[in-house]
C-alpha positions as CSV (number, residue, x, y, z in Angstrom):
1,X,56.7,139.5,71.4
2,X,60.0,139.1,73.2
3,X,62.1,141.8,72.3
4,X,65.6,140.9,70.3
5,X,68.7,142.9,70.5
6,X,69.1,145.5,68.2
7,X,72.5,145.3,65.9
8,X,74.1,146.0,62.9
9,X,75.8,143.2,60.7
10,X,77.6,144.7,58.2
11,X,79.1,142.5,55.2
12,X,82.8,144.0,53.9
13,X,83.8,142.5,50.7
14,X,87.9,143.0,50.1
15,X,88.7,143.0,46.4
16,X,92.4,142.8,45.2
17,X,93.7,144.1,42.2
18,X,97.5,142.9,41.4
19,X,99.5,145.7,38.8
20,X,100.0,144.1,35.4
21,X,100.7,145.6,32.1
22,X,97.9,145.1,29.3
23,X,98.2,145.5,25.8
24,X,95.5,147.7,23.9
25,X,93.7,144.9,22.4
26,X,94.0,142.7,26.4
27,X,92.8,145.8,28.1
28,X,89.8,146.4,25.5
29,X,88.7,142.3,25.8
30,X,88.5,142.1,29.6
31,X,86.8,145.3,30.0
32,X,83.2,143.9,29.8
33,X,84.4,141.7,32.6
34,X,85.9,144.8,34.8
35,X,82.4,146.5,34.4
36,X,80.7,143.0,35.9
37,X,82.6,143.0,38.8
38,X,82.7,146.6,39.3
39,X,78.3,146.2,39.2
40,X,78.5,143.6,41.9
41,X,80.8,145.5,43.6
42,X,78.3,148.1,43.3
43,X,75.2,146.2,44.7
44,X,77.2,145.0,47.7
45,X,78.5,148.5,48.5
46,X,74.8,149.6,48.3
47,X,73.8,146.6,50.6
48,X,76.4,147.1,53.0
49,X,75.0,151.1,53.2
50,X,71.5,149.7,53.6
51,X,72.5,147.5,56.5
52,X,74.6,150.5,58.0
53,X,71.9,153.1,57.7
54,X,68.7,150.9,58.3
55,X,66.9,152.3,54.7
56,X,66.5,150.7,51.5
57,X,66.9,147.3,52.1
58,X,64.1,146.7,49.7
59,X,65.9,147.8,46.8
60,X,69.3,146.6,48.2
61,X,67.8,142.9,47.7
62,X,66.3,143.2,45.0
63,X,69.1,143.8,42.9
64,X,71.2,141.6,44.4
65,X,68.6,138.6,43.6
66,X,68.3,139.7,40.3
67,X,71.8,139.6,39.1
68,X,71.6,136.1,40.2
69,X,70.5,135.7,36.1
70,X,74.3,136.6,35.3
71,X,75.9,134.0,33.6
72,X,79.3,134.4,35.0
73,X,78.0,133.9,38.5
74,X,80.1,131.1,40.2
75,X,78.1,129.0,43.0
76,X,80.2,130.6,45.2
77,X,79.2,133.8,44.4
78,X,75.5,133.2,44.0
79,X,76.0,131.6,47.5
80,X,76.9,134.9,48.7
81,X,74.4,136.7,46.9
82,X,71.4,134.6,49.7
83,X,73.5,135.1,52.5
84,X,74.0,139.0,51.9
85,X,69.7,138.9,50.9
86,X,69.2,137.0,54.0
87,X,71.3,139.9,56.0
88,X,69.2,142.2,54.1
89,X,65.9,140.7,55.4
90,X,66.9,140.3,58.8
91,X,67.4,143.9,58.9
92,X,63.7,144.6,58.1
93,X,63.3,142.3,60.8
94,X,65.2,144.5,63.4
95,X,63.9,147.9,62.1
96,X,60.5,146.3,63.3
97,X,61.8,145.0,66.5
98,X,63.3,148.7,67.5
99,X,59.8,149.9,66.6
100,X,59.0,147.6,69.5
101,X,61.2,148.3,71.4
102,X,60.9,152.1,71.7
103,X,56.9,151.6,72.0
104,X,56.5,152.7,68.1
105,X,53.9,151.3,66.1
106,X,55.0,148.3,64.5
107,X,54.1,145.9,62.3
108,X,53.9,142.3,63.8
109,X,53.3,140.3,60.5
110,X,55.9,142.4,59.0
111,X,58.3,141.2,62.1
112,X,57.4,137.6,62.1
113,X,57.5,137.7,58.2
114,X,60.8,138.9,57.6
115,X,62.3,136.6,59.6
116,X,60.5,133.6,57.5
117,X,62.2,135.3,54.1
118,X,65.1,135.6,56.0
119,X,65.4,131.6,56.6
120,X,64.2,131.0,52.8
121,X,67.4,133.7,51.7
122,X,69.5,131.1,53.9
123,X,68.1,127.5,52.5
124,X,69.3,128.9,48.8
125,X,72.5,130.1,50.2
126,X,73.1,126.7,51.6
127,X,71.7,124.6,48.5
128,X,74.2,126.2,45.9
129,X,77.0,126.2,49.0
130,X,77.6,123.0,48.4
131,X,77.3,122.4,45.0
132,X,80.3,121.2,43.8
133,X,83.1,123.6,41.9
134,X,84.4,122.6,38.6
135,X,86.9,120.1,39.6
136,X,84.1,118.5,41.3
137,X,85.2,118.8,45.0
138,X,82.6,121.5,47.5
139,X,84.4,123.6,49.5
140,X,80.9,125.1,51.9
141,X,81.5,128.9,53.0
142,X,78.8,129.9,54.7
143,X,77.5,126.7,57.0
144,X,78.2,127.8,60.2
145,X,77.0,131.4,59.3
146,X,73.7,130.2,58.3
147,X,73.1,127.5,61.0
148,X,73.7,130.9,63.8
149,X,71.4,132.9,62.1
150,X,69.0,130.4,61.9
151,X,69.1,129.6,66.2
152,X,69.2,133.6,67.1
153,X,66.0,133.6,65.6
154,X,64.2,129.9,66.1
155,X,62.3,131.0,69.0
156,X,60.5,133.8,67.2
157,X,60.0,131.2,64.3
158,X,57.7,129.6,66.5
159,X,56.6,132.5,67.6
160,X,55.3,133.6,63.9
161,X,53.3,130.1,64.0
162,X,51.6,131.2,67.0
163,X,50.9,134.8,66.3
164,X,49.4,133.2,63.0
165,X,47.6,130.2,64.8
166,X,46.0,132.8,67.0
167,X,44.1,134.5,63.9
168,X,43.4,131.2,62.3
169,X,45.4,132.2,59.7
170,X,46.3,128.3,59.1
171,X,48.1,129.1,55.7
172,X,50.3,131.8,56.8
173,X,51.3,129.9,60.0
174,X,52.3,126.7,58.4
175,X,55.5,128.1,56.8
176,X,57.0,129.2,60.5
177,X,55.9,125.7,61.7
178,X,57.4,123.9,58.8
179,X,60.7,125.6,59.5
180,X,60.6,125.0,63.0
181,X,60.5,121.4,62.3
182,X,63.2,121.4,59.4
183,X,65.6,122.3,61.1
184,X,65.2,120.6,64.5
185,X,68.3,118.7,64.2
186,X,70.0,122.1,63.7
187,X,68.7,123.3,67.5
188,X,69.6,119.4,69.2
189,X,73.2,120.2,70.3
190,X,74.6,123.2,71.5
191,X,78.6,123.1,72.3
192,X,78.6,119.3,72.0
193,X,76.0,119.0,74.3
194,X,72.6,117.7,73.5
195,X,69.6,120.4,74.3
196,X,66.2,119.4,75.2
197,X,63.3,121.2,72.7
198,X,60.4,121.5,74.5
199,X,58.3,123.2,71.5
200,X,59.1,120.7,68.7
201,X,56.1,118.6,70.0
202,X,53.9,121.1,70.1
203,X,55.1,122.6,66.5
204,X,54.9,119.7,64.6
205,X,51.6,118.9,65.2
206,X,50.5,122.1,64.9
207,X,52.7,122.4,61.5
208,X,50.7,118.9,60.7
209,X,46.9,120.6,61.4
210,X,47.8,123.9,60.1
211,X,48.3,122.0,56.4
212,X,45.5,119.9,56.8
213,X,43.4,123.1,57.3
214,X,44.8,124.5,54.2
215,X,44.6,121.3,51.9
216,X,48.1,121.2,51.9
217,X,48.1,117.6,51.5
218,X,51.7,117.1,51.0
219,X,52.6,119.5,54.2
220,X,50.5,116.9,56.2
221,X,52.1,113.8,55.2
222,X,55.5,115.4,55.7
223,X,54.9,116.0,59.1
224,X,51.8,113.7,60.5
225,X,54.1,110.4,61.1
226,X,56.3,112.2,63.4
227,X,52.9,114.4,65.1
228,X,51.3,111.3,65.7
229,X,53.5,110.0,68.6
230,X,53.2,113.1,71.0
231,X,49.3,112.8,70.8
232,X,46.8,111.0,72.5
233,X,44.9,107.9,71.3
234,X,41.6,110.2,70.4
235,X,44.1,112.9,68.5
236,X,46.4,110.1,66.8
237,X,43.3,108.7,65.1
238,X,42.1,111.9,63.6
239,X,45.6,112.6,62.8
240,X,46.4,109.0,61.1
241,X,42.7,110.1,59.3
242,X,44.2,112.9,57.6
243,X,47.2,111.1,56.8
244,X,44.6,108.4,54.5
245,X,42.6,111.7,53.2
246,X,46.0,113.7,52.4
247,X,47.0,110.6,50.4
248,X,43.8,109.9,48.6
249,X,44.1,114.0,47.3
250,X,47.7,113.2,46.4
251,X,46.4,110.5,44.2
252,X,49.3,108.0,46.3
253,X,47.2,104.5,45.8
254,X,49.4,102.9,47.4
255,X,50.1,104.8,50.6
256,X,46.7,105.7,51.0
257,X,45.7,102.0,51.1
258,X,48.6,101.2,53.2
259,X,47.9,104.5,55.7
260,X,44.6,103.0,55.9
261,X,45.1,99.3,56.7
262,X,47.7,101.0,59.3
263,X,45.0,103.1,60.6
264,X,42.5,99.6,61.1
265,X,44.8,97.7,63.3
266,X,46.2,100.7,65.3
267,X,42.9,102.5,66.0
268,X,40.2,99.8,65.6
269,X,37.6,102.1,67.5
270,X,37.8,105.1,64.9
271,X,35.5,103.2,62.9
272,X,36.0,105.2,59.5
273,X,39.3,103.2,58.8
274,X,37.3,99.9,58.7
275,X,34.3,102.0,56.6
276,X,36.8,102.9,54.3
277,X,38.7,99.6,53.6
278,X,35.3,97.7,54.1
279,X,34.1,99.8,51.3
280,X,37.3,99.6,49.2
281,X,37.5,95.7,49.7
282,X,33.6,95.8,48.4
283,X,34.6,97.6,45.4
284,X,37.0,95.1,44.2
285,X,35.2,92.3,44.5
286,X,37.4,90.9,47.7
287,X,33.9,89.7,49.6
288,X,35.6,87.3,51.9
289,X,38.6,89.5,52.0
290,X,36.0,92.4,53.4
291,X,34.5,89.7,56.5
292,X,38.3,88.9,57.3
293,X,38.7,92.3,58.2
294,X,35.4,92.4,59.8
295,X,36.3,89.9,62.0
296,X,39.9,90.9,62.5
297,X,38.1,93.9,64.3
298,X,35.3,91.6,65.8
299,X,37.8,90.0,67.9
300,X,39.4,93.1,68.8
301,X,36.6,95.1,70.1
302,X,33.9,92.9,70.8
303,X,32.4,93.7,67.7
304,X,30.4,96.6,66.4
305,X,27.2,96.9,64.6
306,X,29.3,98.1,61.5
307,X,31.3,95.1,61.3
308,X,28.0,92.4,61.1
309,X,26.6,95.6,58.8
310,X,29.2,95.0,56.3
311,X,29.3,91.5,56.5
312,X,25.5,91.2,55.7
313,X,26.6,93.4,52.7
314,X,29.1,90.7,51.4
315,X,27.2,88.0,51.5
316,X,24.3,89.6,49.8
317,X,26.5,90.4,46.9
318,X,27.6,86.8,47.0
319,X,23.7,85.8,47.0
320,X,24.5,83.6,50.4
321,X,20.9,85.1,51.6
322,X,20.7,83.3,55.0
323,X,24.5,84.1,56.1
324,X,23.3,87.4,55.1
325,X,20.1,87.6,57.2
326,X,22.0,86.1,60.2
327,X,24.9,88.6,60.2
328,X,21.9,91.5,59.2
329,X,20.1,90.3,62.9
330,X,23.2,90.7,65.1
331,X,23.5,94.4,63.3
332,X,20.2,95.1,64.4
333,X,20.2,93.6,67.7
334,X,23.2,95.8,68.5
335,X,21.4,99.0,66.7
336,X,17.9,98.2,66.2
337,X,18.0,101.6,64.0
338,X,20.3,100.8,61.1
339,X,18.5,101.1,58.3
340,X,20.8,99.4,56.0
341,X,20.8,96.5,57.7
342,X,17.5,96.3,57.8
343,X,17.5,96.8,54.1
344,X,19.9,94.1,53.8
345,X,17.8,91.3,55.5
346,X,14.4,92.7,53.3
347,X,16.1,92.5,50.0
348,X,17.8,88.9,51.2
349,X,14.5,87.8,51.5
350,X,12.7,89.4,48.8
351,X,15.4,87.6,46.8
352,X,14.7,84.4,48.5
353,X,10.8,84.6,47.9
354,X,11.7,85.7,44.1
355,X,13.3,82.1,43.8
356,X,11.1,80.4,45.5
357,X,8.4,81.7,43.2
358,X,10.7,80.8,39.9
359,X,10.9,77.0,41.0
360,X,7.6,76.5,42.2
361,X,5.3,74.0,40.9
362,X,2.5,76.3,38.9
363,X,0.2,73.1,38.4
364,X,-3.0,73.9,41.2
365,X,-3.6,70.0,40.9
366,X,0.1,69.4,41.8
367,X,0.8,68.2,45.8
368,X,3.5,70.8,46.1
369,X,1.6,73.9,44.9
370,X,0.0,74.8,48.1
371,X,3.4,73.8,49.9
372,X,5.3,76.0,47.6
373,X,3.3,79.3,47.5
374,X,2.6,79.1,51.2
375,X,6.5,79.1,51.8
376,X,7.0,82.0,48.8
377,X,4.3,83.7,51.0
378,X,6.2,82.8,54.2
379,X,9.5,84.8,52.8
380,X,7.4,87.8,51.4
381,X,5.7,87.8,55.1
382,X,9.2,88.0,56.4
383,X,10.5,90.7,54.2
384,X,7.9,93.2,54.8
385,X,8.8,94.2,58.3
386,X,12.6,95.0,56.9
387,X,11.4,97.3,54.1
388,X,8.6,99.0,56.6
389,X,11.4,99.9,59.2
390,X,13.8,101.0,56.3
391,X,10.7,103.1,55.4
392,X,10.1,104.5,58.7
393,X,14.2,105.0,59.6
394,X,14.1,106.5,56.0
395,X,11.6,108.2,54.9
396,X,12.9,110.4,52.3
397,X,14.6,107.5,50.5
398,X,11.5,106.1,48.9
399,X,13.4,104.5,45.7
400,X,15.0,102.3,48.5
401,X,11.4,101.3,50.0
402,X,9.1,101.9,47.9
403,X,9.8,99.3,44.9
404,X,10.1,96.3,47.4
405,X,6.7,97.4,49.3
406,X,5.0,97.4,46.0
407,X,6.1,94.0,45.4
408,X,5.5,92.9,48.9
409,X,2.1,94.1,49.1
410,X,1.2,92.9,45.6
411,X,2.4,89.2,46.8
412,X,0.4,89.3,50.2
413,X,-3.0,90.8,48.9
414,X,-2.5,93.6,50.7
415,X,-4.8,96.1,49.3
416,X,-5.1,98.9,51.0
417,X,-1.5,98.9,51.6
418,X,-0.9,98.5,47.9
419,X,-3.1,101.3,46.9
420,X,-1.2,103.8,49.2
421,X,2.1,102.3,47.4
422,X,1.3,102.8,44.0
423,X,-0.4,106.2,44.2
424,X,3.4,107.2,45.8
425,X,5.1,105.6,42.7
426,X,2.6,106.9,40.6
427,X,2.9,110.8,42.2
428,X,6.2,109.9,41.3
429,X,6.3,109.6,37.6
């Protein structure tokens, strides 16, 4: 922990009292008013001696923040109240660095943690600085007080996200990363001069991963879009991921279908994009909609077992059984182990010998019979390989093999093989 100078700031608050003459009854109405100020006077004095004597800032603080309830308070004065707090907190801050410093115990969290109250104490001083007054014009005080006391510190605002990152302590890390980030433009110029911040990359990122980690969606989505440039391709993906999952917890339909169709055509290789929206176009019915993207992503990488996977899929729902069989073949010769395309092609034809059955002739003496229930026989034939690789890829799914092998066996006169079936089915019930 690099070791920070060791001062005293102390705050002196001038009050002027002009002579005038009061009558009784003037005197007795504006005394509730004298003992206001004199109270705040009060808390100030007793912050200023906390500040000198490096005790009691605690208490100091607290009472300042709670007069903040005080009707009277002007904007200007509750403005003041932050800053003083924030002086306040940044003295906790230093009693811990001198600790440090003289090789005392000390507490780091305590160090690190101040420091983060201290830049909270400064963002309320700022928000009701310029508020406007009651003429409406603002008239900010304390802006280039705040904006110092925010860059003598920044560096060990990073340095709290670290300390934190290095206990995996994701959730108190994020706050230093987030302010790190905030106020970035704050730390881009120095005297005019634009200066170079080396860290930003690395804290935003971190700031992005540290919410994630915590199901902080909104803290991810804040931060992922300007994360994702200063990763690589692998990192970016996982990263635009999170984005689509933070929005999905969110309950932001819109961005998280937007995120996602962002996520398909930047990073056509992280395959759960195309999952996603493939299953998303599926549940609303957009069949061709879903083999348009399939192919989008066919041209672009060559074409994955996935992408035939969930065309097979769409064109089974649309009942187009041999487009569905074709695309369920180039699944499995690219991954002769998907089981659901496997499934696909058996319940394609399954379907297809259902049919054939339905509008065959069932007059023996009729020419077409034999024709008929040797081709019904010919697509039962056909389906039973599919639904006996689905069974052997997964075994422990039987109510997606079993039903179709009882039917398959029943049709082809299989005994044996139906016997084993329906004892299973039976065990079952």
């Amino acid at each position: 922990m690099k070791k920070l100078s060791y001062c005293l700031i102390i705050l002196i608050s001038a009050f002027l009292v002009a002579p005038c003459s009061l009558s009784a009854k003037a005197k007795k109405e504006n005394k509730p008013e004298k003992v206001k100020q004199e109270k705040m006077a009060t808390l100030y004095k007793n912050a200023r001696t906390a500040l000198k004597n490096q005790g009691g800032q605690d208490a100091a603080r607290d009472a300042l923040l709670g007069a903040l309830a005080r009707p009277e308070l002007k904007n200007k004065q509750k403005a003041k109240v932050y800053y003083t707090a924030a002086l306040l907190e940044e003295s906790l801050n230093g009693v811990e660095n001198r600790k440090a410093y003289l090789k005392q115990a000390c507490d780091t969290a305590k160090f690190f943690n101040k420091l983060r109250d201290m830049y909270g104490q400064l963002r309320l001083c700022d928000s009701v600085d310029v508020l406007p007054d009651a003429k409406g014009k603002v008239h900010p005080r304390y802006q280039n007080r705040t904006r110092a006391q925010r860059l003598q510190h920044r560096k060990n605002i990073i340095g709290g996200g670290k300390f934190f990152l290095a206990k995996k302590d994701y959730a108190s890390a994020y706050p230093f990363l987030d302010l790190y980030c905030d106020y970035k433009d704050e730390a881009a110029t120095k005297n005019g001069a634009e200066v170079p911040d080396t860290l930003y990359s690395q804290a935003v990122v971190w700031a992005t991963l540290s919410a994630f980690q915590t199901n902080n969606f909104a803290g991810t989505v804040k931060h992922v879009d300007k994360a994702i440039p200063f990763t690589d391709s692998i990192t970016a993906a996982i990263l635009q991921e999170y984005k689509v999952r933070s929005y999905g917890q969110l309950a932001n339909d819109s961005a998280w279908l937007a995120s996602l169709e962002e996520g398909v055509l930047k990073y056509p290789n992280h395959d759960w994009f195309f999952v996603q929206l493939s299953d998303w176009c599926y549940r609303q019915r957009g069949f061709e909609q879903e083999r348009i993207l399939a192919d989008k992503l066919i041209a672009q990488t060559g074409g994955k077992a996935i992408h035939y996977y969930a065309k097979s899929k769409s064109y089974l729902s649309e009942e187009n059984f041999d487009a569905c069989i074709a695309s369920a073949d180039t699944c499995i010769a690219l991954d002769n182990n998907y089981a659901d395309a496997w499934y696909n092609k058996g319940i394609a034809y399954l379907n297809k010998a259902v049919i054939s059955q339905e509008v065959s002739s069932k007059d023996t003496k009729n020419p077409d019979y034999l024709k008929d229930k040797m081709r019904t026989q010919e697509f039962y034939r056909q389906a039973r390989p599919c639904m006996e690789m689905v069974r052997k890829l997964q075994p422990e799914k039987m109510d997606r093999w079993a039903s179709p092998l009882y039917r398959i066996y029943l049709n082809l006169n299989l005994g044996d093989e139906f016997n084993e079936i329906d004892k299973l089915l039976n065990q079952k019930k």
